[in-house]
C-alpha positions in Angstrom: 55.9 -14.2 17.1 53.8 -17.3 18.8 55.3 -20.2 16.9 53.3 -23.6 16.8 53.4 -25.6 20.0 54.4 -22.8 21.7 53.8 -23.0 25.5 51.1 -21.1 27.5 54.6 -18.6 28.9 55.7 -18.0 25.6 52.0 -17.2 24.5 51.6 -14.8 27.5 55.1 -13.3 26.8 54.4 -12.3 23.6 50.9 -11.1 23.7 52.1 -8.9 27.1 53.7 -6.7 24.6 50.9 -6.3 21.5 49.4 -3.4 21.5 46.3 -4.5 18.8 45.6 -7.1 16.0 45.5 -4.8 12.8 43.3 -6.7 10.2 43.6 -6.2 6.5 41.0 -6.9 3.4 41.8 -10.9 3.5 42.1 -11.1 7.4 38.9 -13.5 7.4 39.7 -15.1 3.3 38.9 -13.9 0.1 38.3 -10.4 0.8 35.1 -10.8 2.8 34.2 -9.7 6.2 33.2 -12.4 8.4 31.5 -10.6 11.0 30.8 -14.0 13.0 34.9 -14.7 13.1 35.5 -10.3 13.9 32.8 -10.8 16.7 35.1 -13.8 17.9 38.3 -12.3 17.8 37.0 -9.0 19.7 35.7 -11.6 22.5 39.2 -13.2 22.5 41.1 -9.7 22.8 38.6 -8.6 25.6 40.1 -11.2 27.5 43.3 -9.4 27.1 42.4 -6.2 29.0 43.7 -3.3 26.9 44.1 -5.6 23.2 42.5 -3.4 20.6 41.8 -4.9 17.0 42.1 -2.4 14.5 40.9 -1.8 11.0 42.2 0.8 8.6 39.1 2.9 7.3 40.2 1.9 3.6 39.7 -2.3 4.4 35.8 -1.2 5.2 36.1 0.3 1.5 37.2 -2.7 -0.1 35.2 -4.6 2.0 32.0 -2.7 0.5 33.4 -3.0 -3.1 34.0 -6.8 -2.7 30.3 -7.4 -1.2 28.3 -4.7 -3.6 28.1 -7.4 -6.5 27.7 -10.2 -4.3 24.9 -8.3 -2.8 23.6 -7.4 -6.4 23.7 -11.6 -7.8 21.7 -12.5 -4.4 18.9 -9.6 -5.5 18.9 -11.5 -9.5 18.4 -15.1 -7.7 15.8 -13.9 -5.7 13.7 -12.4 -8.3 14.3 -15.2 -10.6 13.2 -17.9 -7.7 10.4 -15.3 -7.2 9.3 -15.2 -10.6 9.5 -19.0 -10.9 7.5 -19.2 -7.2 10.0 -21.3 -5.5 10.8 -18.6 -2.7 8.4 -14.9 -1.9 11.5 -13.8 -0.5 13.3 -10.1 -1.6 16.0 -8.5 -1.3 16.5 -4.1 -1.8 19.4 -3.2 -4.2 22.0 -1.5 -2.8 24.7 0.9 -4.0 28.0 0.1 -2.5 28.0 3.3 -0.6 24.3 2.1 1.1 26.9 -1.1 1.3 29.5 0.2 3.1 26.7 2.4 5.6 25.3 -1.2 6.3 28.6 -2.5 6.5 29.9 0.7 9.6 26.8 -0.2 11.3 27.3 -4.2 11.7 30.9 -2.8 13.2 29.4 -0.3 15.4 27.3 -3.7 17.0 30.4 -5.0 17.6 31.7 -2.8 20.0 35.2 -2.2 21.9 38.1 -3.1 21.6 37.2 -2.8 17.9 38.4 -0.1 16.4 38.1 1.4 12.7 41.2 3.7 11.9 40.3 6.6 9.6 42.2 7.9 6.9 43.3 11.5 6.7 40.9 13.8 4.6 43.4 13.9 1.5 44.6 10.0 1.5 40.6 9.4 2.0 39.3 10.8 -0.7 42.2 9.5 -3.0 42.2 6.2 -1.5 38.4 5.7 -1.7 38.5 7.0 -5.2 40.7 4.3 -6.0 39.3 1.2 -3.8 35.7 1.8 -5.0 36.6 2.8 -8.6 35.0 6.1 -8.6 36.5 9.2 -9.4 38.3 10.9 -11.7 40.1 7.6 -13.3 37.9 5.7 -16.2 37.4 2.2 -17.3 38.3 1.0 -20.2 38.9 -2.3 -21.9 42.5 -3.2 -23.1 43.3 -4.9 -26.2 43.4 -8.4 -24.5 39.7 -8.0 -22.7 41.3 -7.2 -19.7 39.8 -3.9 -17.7 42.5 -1.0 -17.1 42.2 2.3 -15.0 43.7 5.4 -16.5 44.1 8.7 -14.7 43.4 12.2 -16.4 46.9 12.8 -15.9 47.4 10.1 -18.6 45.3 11.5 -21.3 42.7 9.0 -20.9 
């Protein structure tokens, strides 16, 4: 690991042996993307030769869940500025898969050494299921207001 204040030989020791920057859901903060700070760090791996930066298939998921109702608010102030003439700006709804579609294409701008690993077919449909709360699992509400997922298996 590249500690602080780390000279320029320590820093070329230790990236001469990384393979690739894996990223996770809060790589960039808050579980956003920020495609402007992804687009940066690819540049900076380039320099690298063979540095890759990975992301698992299943961040892009989460990804799309976390920026679906964001997406969905910025479509409500629009139409409400709209309404009240301040802007003639709009904005299409989108479903988090139409999301997500948006979201593989923004990444496929970005080019090598980016790379987006996929999930098996199994893990992905159980995995997606459960990142973007679809499936067989249901909502409910618990006695303290709080949301809960239960599986069939548990007789929800």
């Amino acid at each position: 690991m590249i500690q602080p204040g780390a000279g320029p030989t320590s820093s070329t020791i230790a990236l001469g042996r990384v393979r690739a920057i894996g990223l996770d859901t809060n790589a960039f903060g808050s579980k956003h993307l920020s495609l402007e700070r992804l687009s940066d760090l690819v540049r900076r791996a380039k320099k690298h030769g063979s540095l890759e930066v990975w992301i698992p298939e299943s961040v892009l998921w989460e990804w799309a869940e976390h920026a679906a109702p964001e997406h969905k608010t910025a479509v409500v102030a629009l139409e409400r500025l709209r309404s009240a003439g301040l802007t003639t700006s709009t904005l299409a709804s989108k479903t988090v898969d139409k999301v997500l579609e948006d979201l593989r294409a923004s990444l496929d701008k970005v080019g090598p050494p980016l790379k987006v690993l996929p999930v098996d077919d199994v893990a992905r449909a159980a995995l997606r299921d459960q990142i973007m709360l679809q499936g067989p699992a249901k909502t409910r509400h618990a006695k303290d207001g709080s949301l809960e997922r239960l599986g069939m298996a548990r007789g929800a």
